[in-house]
C-alpha positions in Angstrom: 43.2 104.0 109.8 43.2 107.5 110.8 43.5 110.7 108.5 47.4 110.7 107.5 47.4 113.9 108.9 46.4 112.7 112.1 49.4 109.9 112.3 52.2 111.6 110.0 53.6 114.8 111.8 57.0 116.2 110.0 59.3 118.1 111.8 62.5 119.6 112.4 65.0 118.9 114.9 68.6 119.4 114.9 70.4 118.9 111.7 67.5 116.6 110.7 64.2 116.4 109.2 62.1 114.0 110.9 58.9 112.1 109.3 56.7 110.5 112.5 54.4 108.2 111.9 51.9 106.5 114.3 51.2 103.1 113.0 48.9 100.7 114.8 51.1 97.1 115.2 48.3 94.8 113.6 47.3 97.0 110.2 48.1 96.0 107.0 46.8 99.9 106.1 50.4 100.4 108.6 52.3 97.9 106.5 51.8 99.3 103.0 52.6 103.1 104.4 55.9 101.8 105.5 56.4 100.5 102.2 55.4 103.6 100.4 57.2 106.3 102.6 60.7 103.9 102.3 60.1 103.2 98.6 60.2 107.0 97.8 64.1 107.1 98.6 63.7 110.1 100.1 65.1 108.8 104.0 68.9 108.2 104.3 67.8 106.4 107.6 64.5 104.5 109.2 64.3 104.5 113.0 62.3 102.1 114.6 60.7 101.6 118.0 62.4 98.8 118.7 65.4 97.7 120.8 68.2 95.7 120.4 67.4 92.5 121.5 63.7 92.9 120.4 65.4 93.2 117.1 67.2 90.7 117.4 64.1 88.3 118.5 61.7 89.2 115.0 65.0 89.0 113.1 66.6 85.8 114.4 63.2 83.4 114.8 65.3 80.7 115.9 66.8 82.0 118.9 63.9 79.7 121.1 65.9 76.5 120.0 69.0 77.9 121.2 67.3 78.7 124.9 68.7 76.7 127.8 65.6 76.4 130.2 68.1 75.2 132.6 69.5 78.6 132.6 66.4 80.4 132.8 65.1 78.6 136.2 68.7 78.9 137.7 69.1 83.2 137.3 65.3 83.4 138.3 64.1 84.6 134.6 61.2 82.2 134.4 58.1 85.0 135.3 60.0 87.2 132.5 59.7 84.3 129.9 56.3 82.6 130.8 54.9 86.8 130.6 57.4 86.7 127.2 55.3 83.3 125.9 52.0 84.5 127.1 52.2 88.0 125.1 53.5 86.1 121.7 51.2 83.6 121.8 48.2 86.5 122.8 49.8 88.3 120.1 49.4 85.1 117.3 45.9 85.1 118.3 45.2 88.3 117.2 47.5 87.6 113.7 45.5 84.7 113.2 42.0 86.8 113.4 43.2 89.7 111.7 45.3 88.2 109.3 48.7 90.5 109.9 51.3 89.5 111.9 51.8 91.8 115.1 54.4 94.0 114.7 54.8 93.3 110.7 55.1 96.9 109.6 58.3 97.2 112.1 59.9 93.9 110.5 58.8 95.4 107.0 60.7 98.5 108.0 63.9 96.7 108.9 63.8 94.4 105.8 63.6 97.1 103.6 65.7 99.2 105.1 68.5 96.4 104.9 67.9 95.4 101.3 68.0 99.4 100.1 71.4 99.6 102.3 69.4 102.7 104.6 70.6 103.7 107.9 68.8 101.2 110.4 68.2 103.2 114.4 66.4 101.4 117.2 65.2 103.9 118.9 63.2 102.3 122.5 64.5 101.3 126.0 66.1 98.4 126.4 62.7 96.2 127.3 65.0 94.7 130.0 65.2 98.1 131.8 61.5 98.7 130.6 60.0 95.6 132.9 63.1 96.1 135.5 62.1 99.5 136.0 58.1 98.1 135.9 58.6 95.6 138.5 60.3 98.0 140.8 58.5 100.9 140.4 54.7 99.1 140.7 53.0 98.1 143.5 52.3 93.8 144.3 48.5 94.5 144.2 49.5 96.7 140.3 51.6 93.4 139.1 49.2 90.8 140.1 46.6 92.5 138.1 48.7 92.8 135.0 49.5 89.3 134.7 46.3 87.7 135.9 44.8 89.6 133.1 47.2 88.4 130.7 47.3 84.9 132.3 43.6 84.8 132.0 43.5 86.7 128.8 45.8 83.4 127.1 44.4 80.6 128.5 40.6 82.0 129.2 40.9 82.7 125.5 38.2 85.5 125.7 36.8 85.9 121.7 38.2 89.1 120.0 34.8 91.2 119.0 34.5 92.8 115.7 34.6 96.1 116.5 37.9 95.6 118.8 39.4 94.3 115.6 38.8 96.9 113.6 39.4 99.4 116.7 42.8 97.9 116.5 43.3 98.3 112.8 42.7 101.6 113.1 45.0 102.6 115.4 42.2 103.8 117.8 42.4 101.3 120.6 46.2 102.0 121.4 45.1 105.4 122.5 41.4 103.6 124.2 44.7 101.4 125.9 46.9 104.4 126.6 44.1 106.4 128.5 42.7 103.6 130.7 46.6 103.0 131.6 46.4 106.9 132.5 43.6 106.5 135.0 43.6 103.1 136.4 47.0 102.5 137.0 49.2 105.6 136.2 52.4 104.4 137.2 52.2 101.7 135.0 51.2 104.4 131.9 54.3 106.4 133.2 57.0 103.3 133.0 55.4 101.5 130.2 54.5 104.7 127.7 55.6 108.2 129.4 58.7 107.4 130.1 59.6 105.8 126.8 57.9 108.8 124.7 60.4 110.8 126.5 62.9 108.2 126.0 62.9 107.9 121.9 62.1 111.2 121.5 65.9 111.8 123.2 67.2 109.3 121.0 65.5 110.7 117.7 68.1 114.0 119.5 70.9 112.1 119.8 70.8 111.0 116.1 70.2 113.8 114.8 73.0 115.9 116.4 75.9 113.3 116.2 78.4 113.2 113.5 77.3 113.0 110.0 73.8 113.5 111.1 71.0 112.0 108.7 69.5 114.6 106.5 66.1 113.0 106.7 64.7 110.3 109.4 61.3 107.9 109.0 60.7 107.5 112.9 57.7 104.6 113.1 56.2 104.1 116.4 52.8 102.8 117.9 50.0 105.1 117.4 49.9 105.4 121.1 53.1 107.0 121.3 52.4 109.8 118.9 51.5 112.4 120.7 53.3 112.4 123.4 56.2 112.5 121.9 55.4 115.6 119.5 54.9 116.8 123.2 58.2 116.2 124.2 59.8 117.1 120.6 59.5 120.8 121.9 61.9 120.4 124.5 63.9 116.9 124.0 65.8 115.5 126.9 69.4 116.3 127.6 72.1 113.3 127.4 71.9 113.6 131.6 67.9 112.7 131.5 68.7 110.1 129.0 70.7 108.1 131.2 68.8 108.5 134.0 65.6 106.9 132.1 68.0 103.8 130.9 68.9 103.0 134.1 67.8 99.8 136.3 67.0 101.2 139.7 67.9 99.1 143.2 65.0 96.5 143.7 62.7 97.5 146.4 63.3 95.6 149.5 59.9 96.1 150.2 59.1 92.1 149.1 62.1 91.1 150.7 61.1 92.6 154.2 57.9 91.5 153.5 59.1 87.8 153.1 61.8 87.8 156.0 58.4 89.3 158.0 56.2 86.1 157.1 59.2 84.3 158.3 59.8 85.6 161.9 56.3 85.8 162.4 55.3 82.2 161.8 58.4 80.9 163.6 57.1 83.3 166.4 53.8 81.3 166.4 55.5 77.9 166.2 57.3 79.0 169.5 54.0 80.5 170.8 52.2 77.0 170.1 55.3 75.0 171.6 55.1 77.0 175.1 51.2 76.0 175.4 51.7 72.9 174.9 53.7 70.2 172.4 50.9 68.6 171.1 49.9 72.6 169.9 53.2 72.7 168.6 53.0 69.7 166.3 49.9 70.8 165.2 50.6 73.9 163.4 54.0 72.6 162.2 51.2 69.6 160.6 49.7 72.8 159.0 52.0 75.0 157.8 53.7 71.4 155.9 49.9 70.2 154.7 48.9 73.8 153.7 51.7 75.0 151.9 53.5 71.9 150.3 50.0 70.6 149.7 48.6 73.8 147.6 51.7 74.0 145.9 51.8 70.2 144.8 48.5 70.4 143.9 49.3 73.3 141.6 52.2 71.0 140.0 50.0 68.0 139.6 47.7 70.5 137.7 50.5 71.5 135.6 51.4 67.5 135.0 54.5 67.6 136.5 56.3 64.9 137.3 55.5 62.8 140.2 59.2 63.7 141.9 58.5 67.4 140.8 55.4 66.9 142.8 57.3 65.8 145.8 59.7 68.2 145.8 56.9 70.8 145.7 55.3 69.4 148.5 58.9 69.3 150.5 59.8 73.0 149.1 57.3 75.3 149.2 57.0 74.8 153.1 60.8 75.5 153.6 61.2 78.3 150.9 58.3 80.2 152.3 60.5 80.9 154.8 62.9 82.2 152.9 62.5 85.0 150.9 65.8 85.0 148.7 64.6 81.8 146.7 60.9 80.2 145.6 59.1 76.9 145.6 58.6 77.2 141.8 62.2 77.6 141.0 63.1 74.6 143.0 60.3 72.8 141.3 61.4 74.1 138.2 64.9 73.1 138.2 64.1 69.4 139.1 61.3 69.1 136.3 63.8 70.8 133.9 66.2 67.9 135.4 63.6 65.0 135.0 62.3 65.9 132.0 65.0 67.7 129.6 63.0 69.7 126.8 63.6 68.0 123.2 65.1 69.7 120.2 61.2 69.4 119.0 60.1 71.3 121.8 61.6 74.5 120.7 61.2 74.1 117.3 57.5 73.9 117.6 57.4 76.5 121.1 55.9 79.1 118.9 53.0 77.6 117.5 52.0 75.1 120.2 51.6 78.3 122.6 48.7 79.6 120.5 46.8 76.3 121.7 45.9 76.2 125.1 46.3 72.4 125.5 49.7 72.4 124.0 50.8 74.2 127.0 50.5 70.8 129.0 52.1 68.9 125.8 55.0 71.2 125.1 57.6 70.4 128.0 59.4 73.7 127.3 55.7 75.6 127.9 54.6 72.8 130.9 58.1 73.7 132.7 56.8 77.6 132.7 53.2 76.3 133.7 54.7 74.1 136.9 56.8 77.0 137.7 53.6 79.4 137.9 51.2 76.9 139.9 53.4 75.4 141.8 54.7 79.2 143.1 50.8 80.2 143.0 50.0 77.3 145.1 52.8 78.2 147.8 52.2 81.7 148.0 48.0 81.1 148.7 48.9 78.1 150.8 51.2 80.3 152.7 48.5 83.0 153.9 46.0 80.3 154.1 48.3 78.4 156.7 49.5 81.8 158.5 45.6 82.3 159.2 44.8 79.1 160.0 48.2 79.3 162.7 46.7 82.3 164.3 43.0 80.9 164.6 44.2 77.9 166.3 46.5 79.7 168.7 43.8 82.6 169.5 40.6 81.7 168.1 
């Protein structure tokens, strides 16, 4: 790891004294300073960057078994936990080569702090808000890349070098991460890091100025975030700035005008292909059907869903491509989740059997995310594919 003078910056704010340290989420060097620092006594509280229900997730391991996949397809949460599954089981990868458990010197932090009967703060967004605001606020072209790479990145299973290893023990790769972020995709650095170095640092505020303040804070948080909050330590955000960074903004209607676009258009060519002639008319009815329910089957079969999953894919994806307000892989989803009911044994094995690419197909709780992805992937490329061969057909 890095100098501690490079990752430990002390400072005074408020009524409080606060200790920041940078730790990198897969060091075991990271581990044993949080034990040190705590083990002093010197901190009446430890603020972590963490949120609640992140909290609640390292702290409560069972809280998979008590997950009604049912639920999930029906509010339309299934992206946000196959992205959730992907990361934990990318992040098990990386525990299993290094030999520390992502994230462990933030769950040594709150053991401790709990045994020892020290103040406990979570001091990050709400990772809700985070990836609400991330959706929003990112472009289509922005999201696909993020997780192809980390669809890729799980089931690819690209080997971990050496040196990245050791970049990451050190600390050094979250700010290799953090710069790349910065000039590849910058609104993504804004809502995934600026915006939450401004956020904790207004936190670290709020703690320090309410009643009975701490006398002296341990604040850990990613290396990457080190710096830019001491930036923002200089001036922190008022309560008014605080709320507007914790706030969901409207969803962009962009995808929805988009969708409702693809829709009028196509109907527009089926009415185009009807005036020249029936036969026309059947035709690229016979396409749009073949095209788009036959992609997105194909992407179910590739996931092993069921043979009536497969069906319904074929019969969906078609119809729901025409309407933007609901998808082929939540329809497909729902009636696999129906057919096939995950077991007790599912869940209780979810978070090992994710680190094994096979398993994906094995686990039903994993296989129901997998169908949900291809079968949507397999709509949404059979959609442009059958929207171009429409238009060829009619002009070409």
């Amino acid at each position: 790891m890095e100098n501690q003078e490079d990752i430990v910056k002390t400072i005074q704010l408020n009524n409080s004294e606060i200790t920041l340290i940078g730790t990198a989420h897969v060091s075991q060097l990271s581990v044993d300073m949080v034990e040190e620092h705590i083990a002093t006594g010197e901190y009446d509280c430890v603020a972590v960057e963490l949120c609640n229900p992140r909290l609640e997730n390292i702290t409560n391991q069972s809280w998979w078994k008590n997950l009604d996949i049912y639920q999930v397809f029906k509010k339309k949460k299934a992206g946000l936990l196959l992205i959730n599954l992907a990361l934990t089981a990318y992040q098990k990868r990386l525990a299993e080569r290094i030999g520390v458990e992502a994230g462990k010197e933030m769950i040594r932090a709150v053991e401790l702090a709990r045994e020892k009967g020290i103040r406990l703060e979570v001091i990050d967004r709400n990772i809700s808000t985070t990836l609400h605001r991330l959706v929003t606020e990112v472009s289509f072209w922005q999201k696909l890349k993020i997780v192809g790479g980390l669809i890729v990145g799980v089931f690819v299973g690209e080997e971990i070098s050496e040196d990245q290893i050791e970049g990451l023990k050190r600390g050094d790769m979250l700010h290799a991460v953090v710069s790349e972020f910065g000039e590849e995709l910058p609104e993504i650095k804004r809502v995934l890091i600026d915006e939450r170095d401004e956020y904790m640092v207004g936190r670290l505020a709020q703690i320090s100025q309410a009643f009975h303040p701490p006398k002296k804070i341990l604040a850990l948080v990613g290396a990457g975030h080190l710096m830019g909050m001491m930036s923002n330590l200089e001036s922190p955000p008022d309560s008014e700035h605080l709320e507007e960074l914790d706030k969901k903004p409207p969803p962009s209607k962009i995808g929805l005008y988009i969708g409702w676009g693809i829709c009028i258009f196509i109907l527009s060519m089926f009415f185009v292909g009807f005036r020249q002639s029936p036969e026309l008319g059947g035709q690229l009815v016979a396409t749009w059907v073949l095209l788009n329910g036959g992609l997105s089957a194909l992407g179910t079969a590739l996931a092993l869903g069921h043979p009536v999953s497969i069906i319904a894919a074929f019969i969906a994806a078609p119809l729901t491509s025409l309407n933007p307000t609901i998808g082929a892989g939540m329809v497909v989803g729902l009636v696999e989740s129906y057919l096939r009911k995950p077991k007790v044994s599912d869940f209780e094995t979810l978070r090992e059997d994710i680190t094994h690419y096979s398993l994906w197909w094995k686990n039903r709780v994993a296989r129901l995310l997998l169908i949900f992805f291809f079968s949507s992937f397999g709509s949404m490329i059979g959609t442009y594919a059958a929207g171009a061969s429409i238009v060829t057909q009619i002009f070409g």
